[in-house]
N, C-alpha and C positions, 0 to 999 in steps of 0.2 A: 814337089816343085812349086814353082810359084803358082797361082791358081787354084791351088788343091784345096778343095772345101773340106776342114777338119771337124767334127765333130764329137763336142766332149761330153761323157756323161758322167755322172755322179748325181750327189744330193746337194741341198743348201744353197743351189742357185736361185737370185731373186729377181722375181720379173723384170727387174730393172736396177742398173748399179751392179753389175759383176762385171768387174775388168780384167780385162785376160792380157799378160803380156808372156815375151821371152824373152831372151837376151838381146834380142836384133829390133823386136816389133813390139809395137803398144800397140791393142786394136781396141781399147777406150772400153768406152761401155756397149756391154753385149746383152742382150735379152733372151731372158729364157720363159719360151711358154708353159711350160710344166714345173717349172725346179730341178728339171735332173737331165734337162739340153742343153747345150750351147752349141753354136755355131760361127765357125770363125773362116775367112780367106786366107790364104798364105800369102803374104806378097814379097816374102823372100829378104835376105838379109843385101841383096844389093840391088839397083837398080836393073828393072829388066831387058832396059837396052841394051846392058852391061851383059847380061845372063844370055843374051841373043848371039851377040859378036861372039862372045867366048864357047858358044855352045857346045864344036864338033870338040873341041880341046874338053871340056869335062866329060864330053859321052862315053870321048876313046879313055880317056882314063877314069872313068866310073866316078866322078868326083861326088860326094858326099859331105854332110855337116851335122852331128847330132844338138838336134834342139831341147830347149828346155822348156816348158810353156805348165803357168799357173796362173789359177784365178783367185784375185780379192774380192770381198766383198763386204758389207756390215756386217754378216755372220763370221765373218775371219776369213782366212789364208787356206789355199789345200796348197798340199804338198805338190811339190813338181813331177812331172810328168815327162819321158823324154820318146820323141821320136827322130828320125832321120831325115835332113830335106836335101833331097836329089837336085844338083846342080844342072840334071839333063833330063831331057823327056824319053 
């Protein structure tokens, strides 16, 4: 859900200039200290005023949304990745 600190690993990340998006969210350029972290917030494909009001409606029905999230970088492209982001807490 929104807030959830994701954590990617792999290889070919560069200290600087790895941009990580998904279909909802651009989170720009990310840094990695080693080459093989990254670390990104989720801040959710809609606003979270919006995610608040609606809350007890997606809890009672378990609402759900599978994400897709990849990183460019000068080294190139990796392949997409998909996880699930929980509309409820």
């Amino acid at each position: 859900g929104v807030g959830t600190v994701v954590k990617l690993y792999g290889e070919g990340f560069l200290e600087k200039g790895n941009h990580v998006v998904t279909a909802f969210e651009d989170f720009g350029e990310v840094s990695s200290n080693d080459g093989e972290m990254l670390e990104i917030t989720i801040k959710g494909p809609f606003p979270e005023e919006f995610l608040k009001k609606n809350a007890e409606f997606y809890k009672k029905e378990k609402f759900t949304m599978n994400y897709q999230i990849a990183v460019m970088n000068d080294s190139g492209n990796s392949n997409f990745v998909s996880f699930t982001f929980l509309f409820y807490e």
